[in-house]
Rosetta silent file (secondary structure, phi, psi, omega in degrees, C-alpha in Angstrom):
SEQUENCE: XXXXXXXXXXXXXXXXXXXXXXXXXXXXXXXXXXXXXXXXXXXXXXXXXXXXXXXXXXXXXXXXXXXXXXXXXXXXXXXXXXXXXXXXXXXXXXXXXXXXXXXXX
SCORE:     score description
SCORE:     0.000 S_00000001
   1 L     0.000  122.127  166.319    0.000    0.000    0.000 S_00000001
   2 L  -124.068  153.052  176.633    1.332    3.779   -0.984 S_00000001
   3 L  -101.081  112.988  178.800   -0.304    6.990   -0.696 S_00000001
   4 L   -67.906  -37.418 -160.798    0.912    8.677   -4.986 S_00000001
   5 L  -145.290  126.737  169.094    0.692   12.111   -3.318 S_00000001
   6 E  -168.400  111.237 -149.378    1.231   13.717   -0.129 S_00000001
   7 L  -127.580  121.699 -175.161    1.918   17.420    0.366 S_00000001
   8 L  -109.386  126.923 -169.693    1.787   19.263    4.406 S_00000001
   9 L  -104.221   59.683  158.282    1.317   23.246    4.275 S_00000001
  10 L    82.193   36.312  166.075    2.898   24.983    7.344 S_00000001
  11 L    81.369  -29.422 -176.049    1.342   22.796    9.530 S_00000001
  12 L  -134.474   25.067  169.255   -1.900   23.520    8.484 S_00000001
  13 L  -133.151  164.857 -169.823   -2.978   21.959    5.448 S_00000001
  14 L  -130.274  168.201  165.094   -2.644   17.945    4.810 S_00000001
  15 L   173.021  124.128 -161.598   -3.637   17.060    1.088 S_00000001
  16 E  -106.690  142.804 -170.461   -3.665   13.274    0.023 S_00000001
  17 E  -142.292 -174.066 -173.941   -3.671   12.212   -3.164 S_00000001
  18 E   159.714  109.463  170.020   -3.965    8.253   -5.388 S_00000001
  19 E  -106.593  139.160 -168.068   -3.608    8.307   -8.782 S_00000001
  20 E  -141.773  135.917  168.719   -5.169    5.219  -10.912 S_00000001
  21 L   -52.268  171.633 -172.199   -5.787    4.181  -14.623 S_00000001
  22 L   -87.109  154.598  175.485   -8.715    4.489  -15.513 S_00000001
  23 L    74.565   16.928  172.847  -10.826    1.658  -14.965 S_00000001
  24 L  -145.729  150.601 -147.228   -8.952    0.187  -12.384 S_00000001
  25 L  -103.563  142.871 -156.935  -10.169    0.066   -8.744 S_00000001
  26 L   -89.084  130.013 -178.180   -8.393    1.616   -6.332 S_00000001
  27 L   -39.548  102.217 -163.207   -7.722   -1.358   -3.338 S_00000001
  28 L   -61.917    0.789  164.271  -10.189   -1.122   -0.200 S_00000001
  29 L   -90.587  -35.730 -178.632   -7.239   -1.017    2.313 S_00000001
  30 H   -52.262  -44.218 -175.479   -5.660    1.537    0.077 S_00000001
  31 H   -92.356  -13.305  179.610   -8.430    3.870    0.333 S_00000001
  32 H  -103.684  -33.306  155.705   -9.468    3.090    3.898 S_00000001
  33 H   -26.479  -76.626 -144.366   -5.735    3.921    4.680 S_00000001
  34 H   -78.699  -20.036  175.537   -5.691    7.491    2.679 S_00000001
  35 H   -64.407  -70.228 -157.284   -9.789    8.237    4.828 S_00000001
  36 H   -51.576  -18.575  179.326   -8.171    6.968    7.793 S_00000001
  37 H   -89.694  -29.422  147.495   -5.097    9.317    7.696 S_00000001
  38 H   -48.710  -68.195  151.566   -7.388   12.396    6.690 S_00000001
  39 H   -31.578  -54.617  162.425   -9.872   11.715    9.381 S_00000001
  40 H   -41.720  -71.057 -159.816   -6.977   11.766   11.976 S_00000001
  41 H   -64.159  -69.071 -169.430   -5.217   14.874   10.523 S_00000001
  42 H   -43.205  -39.152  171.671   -8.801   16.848   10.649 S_00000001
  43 H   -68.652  -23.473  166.135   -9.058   15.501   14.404 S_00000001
  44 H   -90.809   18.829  159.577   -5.660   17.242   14.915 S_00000001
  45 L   100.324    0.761  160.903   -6.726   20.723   13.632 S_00000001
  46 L  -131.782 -163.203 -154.944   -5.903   20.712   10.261 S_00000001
  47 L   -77.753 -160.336 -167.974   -7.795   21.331    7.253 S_00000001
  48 L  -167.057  117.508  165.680   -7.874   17.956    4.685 S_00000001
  49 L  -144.659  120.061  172.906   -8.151   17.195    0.954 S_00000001
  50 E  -119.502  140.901 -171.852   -7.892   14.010    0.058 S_00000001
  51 E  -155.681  112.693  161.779   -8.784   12.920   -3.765 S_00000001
  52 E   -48.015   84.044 -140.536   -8.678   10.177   -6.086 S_00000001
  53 E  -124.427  155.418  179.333   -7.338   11.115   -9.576 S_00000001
  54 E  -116.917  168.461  174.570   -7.576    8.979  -13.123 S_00000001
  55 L  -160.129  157.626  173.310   -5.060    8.874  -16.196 S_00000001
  56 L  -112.302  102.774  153.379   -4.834    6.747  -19.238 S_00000001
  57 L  -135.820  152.028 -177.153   -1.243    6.943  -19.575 S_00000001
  58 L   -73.189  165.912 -177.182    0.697    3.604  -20.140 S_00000001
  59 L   -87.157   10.653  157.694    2.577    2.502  -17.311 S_00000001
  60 L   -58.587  -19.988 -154.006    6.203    3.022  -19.261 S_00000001
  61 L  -123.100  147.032 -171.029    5.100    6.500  -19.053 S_00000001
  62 L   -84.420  112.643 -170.085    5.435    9.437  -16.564 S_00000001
  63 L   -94.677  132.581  164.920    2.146   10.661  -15.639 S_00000001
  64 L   -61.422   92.645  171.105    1.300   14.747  -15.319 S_00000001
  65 L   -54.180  -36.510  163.045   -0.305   14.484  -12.233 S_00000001
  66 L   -58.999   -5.518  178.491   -1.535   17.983  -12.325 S_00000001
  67 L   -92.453   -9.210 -171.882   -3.320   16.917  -15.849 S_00000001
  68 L  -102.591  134.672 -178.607   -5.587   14.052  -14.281 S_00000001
  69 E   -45.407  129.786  148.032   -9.045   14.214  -13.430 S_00000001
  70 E   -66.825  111.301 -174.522   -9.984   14.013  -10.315 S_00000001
  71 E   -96.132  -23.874  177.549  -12.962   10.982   -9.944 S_00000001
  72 E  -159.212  134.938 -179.081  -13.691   11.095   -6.334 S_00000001
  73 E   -93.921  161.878  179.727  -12.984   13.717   -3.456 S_00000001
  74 E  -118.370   94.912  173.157  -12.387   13.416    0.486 S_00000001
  75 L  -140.254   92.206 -153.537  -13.479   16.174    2.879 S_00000001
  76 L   -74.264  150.638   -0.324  -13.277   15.560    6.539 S_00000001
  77 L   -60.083  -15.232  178.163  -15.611   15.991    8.599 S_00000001
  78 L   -50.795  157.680 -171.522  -17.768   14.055    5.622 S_00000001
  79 L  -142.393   28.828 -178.677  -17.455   10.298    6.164 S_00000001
  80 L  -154.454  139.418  178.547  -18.150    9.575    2.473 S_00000001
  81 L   -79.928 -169.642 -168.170  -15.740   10.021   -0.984 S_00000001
  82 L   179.181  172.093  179.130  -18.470   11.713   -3.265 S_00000001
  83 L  -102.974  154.496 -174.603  -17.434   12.868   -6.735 S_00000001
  84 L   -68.291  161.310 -172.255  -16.274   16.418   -6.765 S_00000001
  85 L   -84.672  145.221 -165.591  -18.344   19.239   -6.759 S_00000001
  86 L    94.896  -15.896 -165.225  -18.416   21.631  -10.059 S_00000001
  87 L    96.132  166.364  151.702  -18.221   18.845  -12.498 S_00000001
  88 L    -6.118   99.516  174.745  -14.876   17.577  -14.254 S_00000001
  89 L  -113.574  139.902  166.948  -11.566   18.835  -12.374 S_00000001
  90 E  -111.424  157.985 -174.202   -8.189   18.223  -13.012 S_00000001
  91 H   -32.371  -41.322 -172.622   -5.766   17.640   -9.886 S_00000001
  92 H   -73.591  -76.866 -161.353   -4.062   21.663  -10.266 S_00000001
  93 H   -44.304  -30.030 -179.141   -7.691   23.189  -10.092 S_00000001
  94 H   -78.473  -50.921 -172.969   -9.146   21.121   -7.102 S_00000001
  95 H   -70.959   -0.895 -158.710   -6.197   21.811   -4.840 S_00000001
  96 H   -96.927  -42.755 -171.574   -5.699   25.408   -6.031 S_00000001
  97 H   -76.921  -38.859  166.327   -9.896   26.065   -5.479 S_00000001
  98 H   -61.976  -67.721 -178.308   -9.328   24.289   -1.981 S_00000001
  99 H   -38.519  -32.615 -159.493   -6.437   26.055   -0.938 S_00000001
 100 H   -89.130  -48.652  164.522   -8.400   29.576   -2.190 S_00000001
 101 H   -54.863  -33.732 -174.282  -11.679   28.246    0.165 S_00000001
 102 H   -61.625  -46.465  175.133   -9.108   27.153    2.981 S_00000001
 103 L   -48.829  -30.009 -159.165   -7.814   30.455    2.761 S_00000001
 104 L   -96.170  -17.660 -168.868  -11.127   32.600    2.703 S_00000001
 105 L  -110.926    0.000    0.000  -11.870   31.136    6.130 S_00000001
């Protein structure tokens, strides 16, 4: 089990990431892992975005992470992934629109 992304802001942002081809399911320890480590970090005070992202790229090839859709989001206190809100995101726009709501508050 690996967590594909995982970037801590000054203490006070966590943001989790799992990138997967499309069409292939991401592994129910894998994913109750990347909740369970979200869930925590939100019980210790800081904010949380955790997200699921897809790519068709072969696996010989070096995937733009900031290019892949995001298929399902994480936002503690929710207790459910959910597909993101807005429609069709790729990976730069959801954390960049999170960070700008994290920010605002």
């Amino acid at each position: 089990m690996d967590i594909d992304f995982c970037l801590e802001l000054g203490g006070k942002h966590l943001i989790l990431g799992e990138f997967k081809r499309k069409g292939k399911a991401v592994p129910y320890g894998q994913k109750r892992a990347i909740t369970t480590l979200a869930i925590a970090a939100h019980q210790g005070g800081m904010g949380v975005l955790a997200f699921i992202a897809r790519h068709d790229s072969k696996v010989s090839d070096i995937v733009a992470a900031h290019e892949c859709l995001v298929s399902e989001v994480f936002l503690p206190p929710s207790q459910c992934w959910r597909p993101p809100m807005g429609g069709d995101r790729r990976v730069r726009e959801l954390i960049e629109a999170w960070l700008a709501w994290r920010r605002a508050q």
